[in-house]
C-alpha positions as CSV (number, residue, x, y, z in Angstrom):
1,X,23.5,-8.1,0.2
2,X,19.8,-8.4,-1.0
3,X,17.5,-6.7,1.6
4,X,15.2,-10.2,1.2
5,X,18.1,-12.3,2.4
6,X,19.1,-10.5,5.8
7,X,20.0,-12.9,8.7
8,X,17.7,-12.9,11.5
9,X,15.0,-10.6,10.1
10,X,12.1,-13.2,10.0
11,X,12.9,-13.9,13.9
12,X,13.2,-10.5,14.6
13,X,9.7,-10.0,12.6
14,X,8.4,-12.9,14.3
15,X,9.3,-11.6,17.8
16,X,7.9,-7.6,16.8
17,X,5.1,-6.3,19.0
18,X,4.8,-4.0,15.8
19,X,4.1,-6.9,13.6
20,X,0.1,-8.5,13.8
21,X,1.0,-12.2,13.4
22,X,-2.3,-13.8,13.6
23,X,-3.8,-11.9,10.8
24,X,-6.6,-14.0,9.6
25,X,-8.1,-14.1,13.0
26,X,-8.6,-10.1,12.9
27,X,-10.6,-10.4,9.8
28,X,-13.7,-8.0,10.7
29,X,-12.2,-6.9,14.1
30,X,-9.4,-4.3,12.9
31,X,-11.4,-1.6,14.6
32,X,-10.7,-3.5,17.8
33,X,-7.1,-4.1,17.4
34,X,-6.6,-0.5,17.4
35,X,-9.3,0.2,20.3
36,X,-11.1,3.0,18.0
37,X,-13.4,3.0,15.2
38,X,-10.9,5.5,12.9
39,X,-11.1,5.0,9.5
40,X,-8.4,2.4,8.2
41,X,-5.8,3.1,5.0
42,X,-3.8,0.3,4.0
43,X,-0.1,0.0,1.9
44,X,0.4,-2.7,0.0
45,X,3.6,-3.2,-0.2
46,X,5.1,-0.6,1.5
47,X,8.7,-1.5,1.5
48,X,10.8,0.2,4.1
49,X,7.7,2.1,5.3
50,X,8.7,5.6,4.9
51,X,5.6,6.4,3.1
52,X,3.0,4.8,5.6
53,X,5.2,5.8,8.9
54,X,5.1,9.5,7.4
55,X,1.0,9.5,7.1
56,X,0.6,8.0,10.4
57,X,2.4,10.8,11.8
58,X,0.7,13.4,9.8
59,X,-2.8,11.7,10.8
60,X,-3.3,10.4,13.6
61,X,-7.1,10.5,13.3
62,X,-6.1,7.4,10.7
63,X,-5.5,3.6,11.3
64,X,-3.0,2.8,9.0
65,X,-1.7,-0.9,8.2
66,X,1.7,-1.2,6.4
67,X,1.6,-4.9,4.0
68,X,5.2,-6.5,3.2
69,X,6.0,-9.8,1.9
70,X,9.5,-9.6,3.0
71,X,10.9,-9.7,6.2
72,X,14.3,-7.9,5.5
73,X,12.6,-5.3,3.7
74,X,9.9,-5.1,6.8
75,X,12.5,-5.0,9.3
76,X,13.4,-1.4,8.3
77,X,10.1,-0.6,9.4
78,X,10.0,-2.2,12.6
79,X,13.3,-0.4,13.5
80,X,12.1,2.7,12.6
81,X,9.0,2.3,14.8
82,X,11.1,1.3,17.7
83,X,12.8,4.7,17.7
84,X,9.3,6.0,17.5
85,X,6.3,4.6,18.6
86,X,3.6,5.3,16.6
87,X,-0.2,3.6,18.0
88,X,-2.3,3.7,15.0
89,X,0.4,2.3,13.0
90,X,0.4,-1.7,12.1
91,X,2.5,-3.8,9.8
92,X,1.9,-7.7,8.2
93,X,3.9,-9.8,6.6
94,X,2.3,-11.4,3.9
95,X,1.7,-12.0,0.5
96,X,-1.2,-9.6,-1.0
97,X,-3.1,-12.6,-2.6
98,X,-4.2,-13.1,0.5
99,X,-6.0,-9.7,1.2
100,X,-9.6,-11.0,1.3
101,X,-8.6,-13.3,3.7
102,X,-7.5,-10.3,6.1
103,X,-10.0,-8.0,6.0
104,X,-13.5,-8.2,6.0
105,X,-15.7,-6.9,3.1
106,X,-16.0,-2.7,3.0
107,X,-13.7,-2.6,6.5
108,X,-10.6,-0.6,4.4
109,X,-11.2,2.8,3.5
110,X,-8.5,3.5,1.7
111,X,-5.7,1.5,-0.3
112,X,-2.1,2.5,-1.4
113,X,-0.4,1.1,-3.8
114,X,3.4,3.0,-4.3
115,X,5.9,2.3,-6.9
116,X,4.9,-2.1,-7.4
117,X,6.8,-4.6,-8.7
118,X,5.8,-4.2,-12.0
119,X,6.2,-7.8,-13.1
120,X,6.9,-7.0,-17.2
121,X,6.3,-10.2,-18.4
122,X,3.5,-10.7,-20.1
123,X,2.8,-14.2,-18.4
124,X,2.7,-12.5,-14.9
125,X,0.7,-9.6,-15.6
126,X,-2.0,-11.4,-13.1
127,X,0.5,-10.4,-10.3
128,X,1.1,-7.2,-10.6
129,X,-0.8,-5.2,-8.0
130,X,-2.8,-2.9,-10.0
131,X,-3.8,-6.0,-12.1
132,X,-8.0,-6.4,-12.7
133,X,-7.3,-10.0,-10.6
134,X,-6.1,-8.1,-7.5
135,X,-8.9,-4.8,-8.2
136,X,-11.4,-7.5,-8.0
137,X,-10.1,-8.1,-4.3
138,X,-9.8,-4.1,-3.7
139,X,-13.1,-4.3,-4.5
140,X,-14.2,-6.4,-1.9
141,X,-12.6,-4.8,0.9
142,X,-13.6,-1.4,0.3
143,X,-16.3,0.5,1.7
144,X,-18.9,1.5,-0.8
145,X,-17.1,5.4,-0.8
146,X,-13.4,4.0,-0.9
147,X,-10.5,4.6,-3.3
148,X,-7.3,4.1,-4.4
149,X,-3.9,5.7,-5.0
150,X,-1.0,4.4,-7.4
151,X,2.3,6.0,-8.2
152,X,5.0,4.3,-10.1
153,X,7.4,5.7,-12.2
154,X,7.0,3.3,-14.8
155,X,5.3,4.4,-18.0
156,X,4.6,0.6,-19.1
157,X,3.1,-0.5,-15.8
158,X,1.0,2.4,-15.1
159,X,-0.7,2.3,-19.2
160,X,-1.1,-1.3,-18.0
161,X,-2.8,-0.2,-14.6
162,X,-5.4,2.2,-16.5
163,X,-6.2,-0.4,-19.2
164,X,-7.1,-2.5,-16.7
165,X,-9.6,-0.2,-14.8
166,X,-12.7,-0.5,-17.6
167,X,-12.5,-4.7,-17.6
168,X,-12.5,-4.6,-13.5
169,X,-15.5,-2.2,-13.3
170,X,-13.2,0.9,-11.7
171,X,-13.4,4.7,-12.8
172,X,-10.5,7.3,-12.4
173,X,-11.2,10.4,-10.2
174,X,-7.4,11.3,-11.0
175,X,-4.9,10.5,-13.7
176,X,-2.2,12.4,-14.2
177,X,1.2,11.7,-16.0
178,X,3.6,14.4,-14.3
179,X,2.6,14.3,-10.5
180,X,5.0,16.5,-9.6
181,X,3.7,19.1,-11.9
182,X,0.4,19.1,-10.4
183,X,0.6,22.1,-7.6
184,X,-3.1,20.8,-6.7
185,X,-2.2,16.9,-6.7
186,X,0.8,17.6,-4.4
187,X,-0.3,19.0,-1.8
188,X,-0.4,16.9,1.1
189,X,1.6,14.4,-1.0
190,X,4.0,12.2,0.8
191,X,6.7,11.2,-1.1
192,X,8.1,7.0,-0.9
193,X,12.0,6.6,-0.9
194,X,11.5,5.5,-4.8
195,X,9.6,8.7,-5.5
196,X,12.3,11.0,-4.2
197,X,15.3,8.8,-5.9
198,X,13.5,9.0,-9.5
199,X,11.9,12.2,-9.3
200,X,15.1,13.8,-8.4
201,X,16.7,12.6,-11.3
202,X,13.7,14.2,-13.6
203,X,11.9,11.0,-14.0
204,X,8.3,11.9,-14.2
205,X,5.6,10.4,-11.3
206,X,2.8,8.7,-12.8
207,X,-0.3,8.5,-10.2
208,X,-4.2,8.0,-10.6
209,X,-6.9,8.1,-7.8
210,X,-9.5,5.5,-9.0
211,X,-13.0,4.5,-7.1
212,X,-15.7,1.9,-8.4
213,X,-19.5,3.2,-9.3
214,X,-21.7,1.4,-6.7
């Protein structure tokens, strides 16, 4: 069975105290949501969650919001913060596209981006996530000092990702094309359930770091 089709798991979602539901309306008040003025990291699309539900552990000086389109696939997440509560931990459902429409300009701090869909048709390039169309959205909801991380394993997508930093108006601070050969670069690094099934089987990690010049 399809994670995406799962019986129940857009009730389930829809019935989470884990879940915002109302996202649009917390545009330029995430600070309040979680009662302190931490700085706030974002995932978008952050599939079962490991990777966000591991940082929020490791810093809880951070707000950290967890984005998923699909409810199946966010249900995963929900469970596992049911076994563990953790407060500066929130997830959405929705559809990235939307970003601008959640969070007010320079309110994110930080953005993830781990292992996306990398859409390889030519005709959707606009879609994938590292695209210049959704940078230009990064862009607005970034503070004036923030950046962004991608990893993918995907050679194509990630040549793609840093082609398209020059057009958008983006600089690299980090690119590296063997992550896990980088004793500096992996430090700290928390590793997404994709990351540990390729990179176990010798699959180099693609990742850069990239900020815009303001």
């Amino acid at each position: 069975m399809r994670l995406r089709n799962i019986t129940g798991s857009r009730e389930a979602i829809a019935a989470s105290d884990y879940v915002v539901h109302e996202e649009r309306a917390c545009r330029g008040k995430w600070s309040g949501i979680f009662g302190n003025r931490h700085p706030i990291h974002i995932e978008i699309g952050m599939g079962k969650g490991k990777f966000i539900y591991a940082m929020a552990r490791l810093h809880p000086e951070i707000n950290y919001i967890g984005i998923e389109k699909y409810s199946s696939v966010l249900l995963r997440a929900v469970q596992k913060m049911e076994e563990e509560e953790l407060p500066n931990l929130k997830f959405i459902r929705m559809d990235a596209e939307e970003i601008t429409e959640v969070f007010a300009p320079g309110e994110v701090n930080r953005i993830y981006l781990n292992f996306s869909d990398p859409w390889p048709k030519d005709r959707h390039a606009k879609r994938r996530l590292p695209s210049r169309q959704f940078l230009t959205r990064y862009d607005e909801i970034l503070e004036v000092q923030g950046q962004l991380e991608f990893k993918t394993d995907n050679r194509e997508l990630f040549d793609f990702a840093v082609e398209e930093l020059a057009p958008a108006g983006w600089k690299a601070r980090v690119i590296t094309y063997d992550l896990h050969g980088d004793r500096a670069l992996m430090e700290g690094n928390v590793m997404t359930e994709y990351e540990e099934k390729f990179s176990a089987i010798g699959n180099p990690i693609y990742k850069y770091i990239i900020y815009r010049e303001k």
